[in-house]
C-alpha positions in Angstrom: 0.0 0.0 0.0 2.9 2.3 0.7 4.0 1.8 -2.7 0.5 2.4 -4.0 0.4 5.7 -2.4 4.2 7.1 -3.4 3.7 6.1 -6.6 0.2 8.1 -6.8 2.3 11.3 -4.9 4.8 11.7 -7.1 2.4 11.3 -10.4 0.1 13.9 -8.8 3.4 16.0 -8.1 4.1 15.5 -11.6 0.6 18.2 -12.4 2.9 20.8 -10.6 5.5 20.7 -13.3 3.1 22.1 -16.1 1.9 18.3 -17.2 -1.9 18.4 -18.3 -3.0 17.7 -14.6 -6.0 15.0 -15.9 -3.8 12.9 -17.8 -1.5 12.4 -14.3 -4.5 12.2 -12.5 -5.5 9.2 -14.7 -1.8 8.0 -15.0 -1.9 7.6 -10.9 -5.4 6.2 -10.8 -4.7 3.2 -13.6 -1.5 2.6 -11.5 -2.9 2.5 -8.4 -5.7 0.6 -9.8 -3.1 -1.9 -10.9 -0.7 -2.5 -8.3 -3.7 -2.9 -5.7 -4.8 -5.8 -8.1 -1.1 -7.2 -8.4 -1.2 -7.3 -4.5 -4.5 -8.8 -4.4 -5.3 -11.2 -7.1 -7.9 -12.5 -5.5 -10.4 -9.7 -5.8 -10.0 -9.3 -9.1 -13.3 -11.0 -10.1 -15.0 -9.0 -7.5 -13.4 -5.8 -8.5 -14.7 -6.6 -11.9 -18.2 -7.8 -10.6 -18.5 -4.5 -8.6 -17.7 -2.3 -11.9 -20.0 -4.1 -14.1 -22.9 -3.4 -11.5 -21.9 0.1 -11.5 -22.1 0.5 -15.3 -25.1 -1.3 -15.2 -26.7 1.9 -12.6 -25.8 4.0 -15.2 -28.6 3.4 -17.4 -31.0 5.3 -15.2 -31.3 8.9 -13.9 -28.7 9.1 -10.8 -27.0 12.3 -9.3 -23.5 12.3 -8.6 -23.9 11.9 -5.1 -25.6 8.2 -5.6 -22.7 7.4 -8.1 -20.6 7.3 -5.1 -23.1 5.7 -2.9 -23.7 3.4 -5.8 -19.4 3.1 -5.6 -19.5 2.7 -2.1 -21.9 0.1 -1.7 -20.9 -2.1 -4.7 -16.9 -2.3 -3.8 -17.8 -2.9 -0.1 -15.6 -3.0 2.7 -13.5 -6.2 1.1 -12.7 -4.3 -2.0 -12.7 -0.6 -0.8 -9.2 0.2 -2.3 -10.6 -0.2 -5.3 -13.6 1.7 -4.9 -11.7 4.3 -3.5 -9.4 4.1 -6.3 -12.4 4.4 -8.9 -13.9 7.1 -7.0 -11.0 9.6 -7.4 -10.3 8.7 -10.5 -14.4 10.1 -11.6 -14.0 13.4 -9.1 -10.8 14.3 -10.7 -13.0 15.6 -13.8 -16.8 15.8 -12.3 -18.1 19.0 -14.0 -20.3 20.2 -11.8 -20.1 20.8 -7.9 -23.9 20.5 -7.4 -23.8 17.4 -6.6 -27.6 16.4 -5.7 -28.6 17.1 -9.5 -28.9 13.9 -12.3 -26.1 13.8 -13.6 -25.1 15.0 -17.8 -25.1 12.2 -20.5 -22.1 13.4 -21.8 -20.8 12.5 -18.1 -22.2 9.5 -17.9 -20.6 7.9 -21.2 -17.0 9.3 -19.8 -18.0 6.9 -16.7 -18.7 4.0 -18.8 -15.5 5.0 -20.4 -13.5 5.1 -17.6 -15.4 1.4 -16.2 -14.3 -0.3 -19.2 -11.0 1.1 -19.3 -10.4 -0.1 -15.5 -12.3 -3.9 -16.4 -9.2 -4.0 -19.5 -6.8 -2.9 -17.1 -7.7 -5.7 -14.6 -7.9 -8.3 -17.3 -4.6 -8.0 -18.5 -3.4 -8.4 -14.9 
């Protein structure tokens, strides 16, 4: 976990050095996202499981705040790195900071996005 987390500084300390501050953001999530797999092969089916429900919420009206309910309650307590994880890696480019409103389309299809890119990402681990 210590690893996890310098890894994820120095990419976010990265932003500070002119880099386009999402693209680090999303370089230290996917690695993250990775190494806490690598450490815990075992949850990789749930981790999976928990995303595919998620993606599956997304086909009906939800507001921001119950995508991270929604996050929360999926991952559970046994995989909450990774719903931690996937939860940072969506706030790093929310566009709104009303939270309790349904949330855009367009927002919703960078989610699904970002799901599959994370279900590829523990596939090829």
């Amino acid at each position: 976990m210590k690893k996890i987390l310098g890894i994820m500084i120095i990419l976010l300390l990265m932003g500070c050095t002119g880099l386009n501050v999402s693209t680090t953001a999303n370089l230290a999530t996917d690695t993250a996202f990775v190494l806490a797999l690598q450490n815990n092969p075992s949850y990789k089916a749930g981790a999976i499981i928990a995303l595919q429900e998620i993606k599956v919420l997304l086909s009906s009206e939800m507001t921001y705040d119950q995508l991270i309910a929604a996050i929360a309650s999926k991952f559970g307590s046994k995989y909450a790195v990774f719903g931690v994880i996937f939860a940072g890696y969506l706030a790093e480019d929310k566009p709104i900071f009303e939270t309790y409103v349904n949330m855009l389309d367009s927002y919703k299809v960078e989610v699904i996005k970002k799901i599959d890119h994370f279900i590829l990402l523990a596939g090829a681990v």
